[in-house]
C-alpha positions in Angstrom: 186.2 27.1 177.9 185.0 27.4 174.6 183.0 30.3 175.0 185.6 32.5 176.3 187.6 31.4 173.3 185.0 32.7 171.4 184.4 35.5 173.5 188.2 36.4 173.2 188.2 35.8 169.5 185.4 38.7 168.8 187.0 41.3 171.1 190.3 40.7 169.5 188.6 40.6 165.6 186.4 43.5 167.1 187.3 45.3 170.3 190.7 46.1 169.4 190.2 47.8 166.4 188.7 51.5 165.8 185.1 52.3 165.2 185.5 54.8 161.4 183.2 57.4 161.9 182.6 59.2 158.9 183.5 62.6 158.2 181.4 65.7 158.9 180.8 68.2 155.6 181.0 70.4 158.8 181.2 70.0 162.4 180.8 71.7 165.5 182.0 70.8 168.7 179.2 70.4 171.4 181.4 69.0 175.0 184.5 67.4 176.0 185.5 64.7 178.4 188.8 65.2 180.4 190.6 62.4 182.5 192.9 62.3 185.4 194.6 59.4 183.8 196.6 61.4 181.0 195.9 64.6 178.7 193.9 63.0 175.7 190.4 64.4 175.5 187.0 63.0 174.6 185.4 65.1 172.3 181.9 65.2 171.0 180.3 66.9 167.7 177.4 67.5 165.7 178.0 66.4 162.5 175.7 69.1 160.3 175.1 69.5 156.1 176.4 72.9 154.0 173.4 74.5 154.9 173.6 73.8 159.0 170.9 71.2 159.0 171.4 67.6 160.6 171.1 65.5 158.0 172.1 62.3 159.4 170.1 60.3 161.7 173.0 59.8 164.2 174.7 62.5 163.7 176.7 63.2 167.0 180.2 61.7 166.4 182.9 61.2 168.9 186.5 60.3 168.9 189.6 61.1 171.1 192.1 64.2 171.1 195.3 62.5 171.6 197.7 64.8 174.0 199.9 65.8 170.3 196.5 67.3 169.1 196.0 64.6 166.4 192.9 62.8 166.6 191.8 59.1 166.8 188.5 56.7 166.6 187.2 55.3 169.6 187.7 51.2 169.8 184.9 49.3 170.2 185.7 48.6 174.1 185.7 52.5 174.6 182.6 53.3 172.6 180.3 50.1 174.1 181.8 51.0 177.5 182.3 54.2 178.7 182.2 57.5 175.9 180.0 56.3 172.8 176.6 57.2 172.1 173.8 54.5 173.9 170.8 56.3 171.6 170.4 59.2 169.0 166.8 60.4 169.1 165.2 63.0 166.6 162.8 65.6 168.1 162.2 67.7 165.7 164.1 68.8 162.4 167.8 69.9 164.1 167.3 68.8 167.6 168.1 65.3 169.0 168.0 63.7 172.2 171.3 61.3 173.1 172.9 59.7 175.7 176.4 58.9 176.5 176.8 55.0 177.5 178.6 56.1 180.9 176.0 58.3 181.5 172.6 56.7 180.4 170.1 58.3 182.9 171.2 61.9 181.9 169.8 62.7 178.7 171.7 65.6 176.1 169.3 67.5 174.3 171.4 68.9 170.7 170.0 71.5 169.1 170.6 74.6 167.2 170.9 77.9 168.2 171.5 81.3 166.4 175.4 80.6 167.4 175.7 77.0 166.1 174.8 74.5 168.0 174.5 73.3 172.0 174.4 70.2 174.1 171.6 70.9 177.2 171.5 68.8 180.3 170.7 69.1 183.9 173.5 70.1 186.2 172.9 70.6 189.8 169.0 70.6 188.3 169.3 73.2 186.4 168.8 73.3 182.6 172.4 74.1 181.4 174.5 74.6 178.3 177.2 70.9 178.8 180.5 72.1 178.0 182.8 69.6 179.8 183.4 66.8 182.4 185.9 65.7 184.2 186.3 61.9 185.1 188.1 61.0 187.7 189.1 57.4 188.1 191.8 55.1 189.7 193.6 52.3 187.5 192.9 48.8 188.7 195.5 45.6 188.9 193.1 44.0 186.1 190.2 45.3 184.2 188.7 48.1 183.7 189.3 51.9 185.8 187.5 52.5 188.8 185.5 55.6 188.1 185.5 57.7 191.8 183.3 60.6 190.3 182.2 62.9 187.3 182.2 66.3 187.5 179.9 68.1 185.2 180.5 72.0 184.1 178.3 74.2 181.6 176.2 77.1 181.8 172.8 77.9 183.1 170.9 78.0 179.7 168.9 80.9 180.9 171.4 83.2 183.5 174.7 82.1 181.6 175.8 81.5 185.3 178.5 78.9 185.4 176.9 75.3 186.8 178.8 72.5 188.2 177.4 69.1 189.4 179.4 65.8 191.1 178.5 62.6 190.3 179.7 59.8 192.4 178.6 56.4 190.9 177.1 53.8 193.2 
């Protein structure tokens, strides 16, 4: 009993409040998460110095697109959970490997390119340019959403051919 009291008492002191990510010099947007549950986007960016270069050693930021177009942190539920970043790994100078918590086994390679900058990740095993997913999910009596699949979408990074991929979780 006491645990869970404690347990509560962190997620409300915690959980229920935003994650501040700080702001970019300049940004550019990598991919997006849709939902079937309402409008409000998940949108990803690399967060990049004056001069282009990634100065920050986790410098892929994330944060909602609310359906009125302004824009809000993740909470710490929705960043541990489901959208934030599990790991931010440097390559080499301006490239870095990540992964998304819902989606741990497929790694995101960022790096630059001579238009800005791109998120590359298998689809359909293919080496593609990520530009969205889709999640679909159903809402539950209690807890959390019931995810029923994930539909990835990008480009093939070498024919520009568009790529799409279905994940259904186990």
């Amino acid at each position: 009993m006491i645990k869970a009291i404690l347990v509560s008492s962190v997620i409300l002191a915690m959980g229920w409040s935003s994650i501040t990510l700080a702001e970019c010099p300049r940004a550019y947007p990598l991919f997006k998460i849709e939902r079937s549950k309402n409008k409000h986007i998940v949108q990803y960016d690399i967060c990049v110095a004056e001069n282009g270069d990634i100065p920050d050693p986790k410098p892929v930021k994330v944060y909602w697109i609310l359906e009125n177009g302004k824009r809000r942190d993740l909470n710490f539920i929705q960043a541990m959970l489901a959208y934030g970043i599990d790991s931010q790994e440097r390559l080499e100078e301006n490239k870095y490997r990540i992964a998304v918590v819902a989606l741990k086994d497929r790694k995101i390679v960022v790096e630059k390119s001579p238009s800005g900058y791109r998120a590359i990740v298998l689809i359909s095993g293919e080496e593609s340019i990520l530009e969205k997913a889709f999640v679909m999910s159903r809402e539950r009596m209690l807890g959390l959403p019931k995810v029923l699949y994930v539909d990835l979408f990008g480009r093939n990074l070498q024919t520009d051919v568009p790529v799409k991929e279905r994940i259904i979780p186990q």
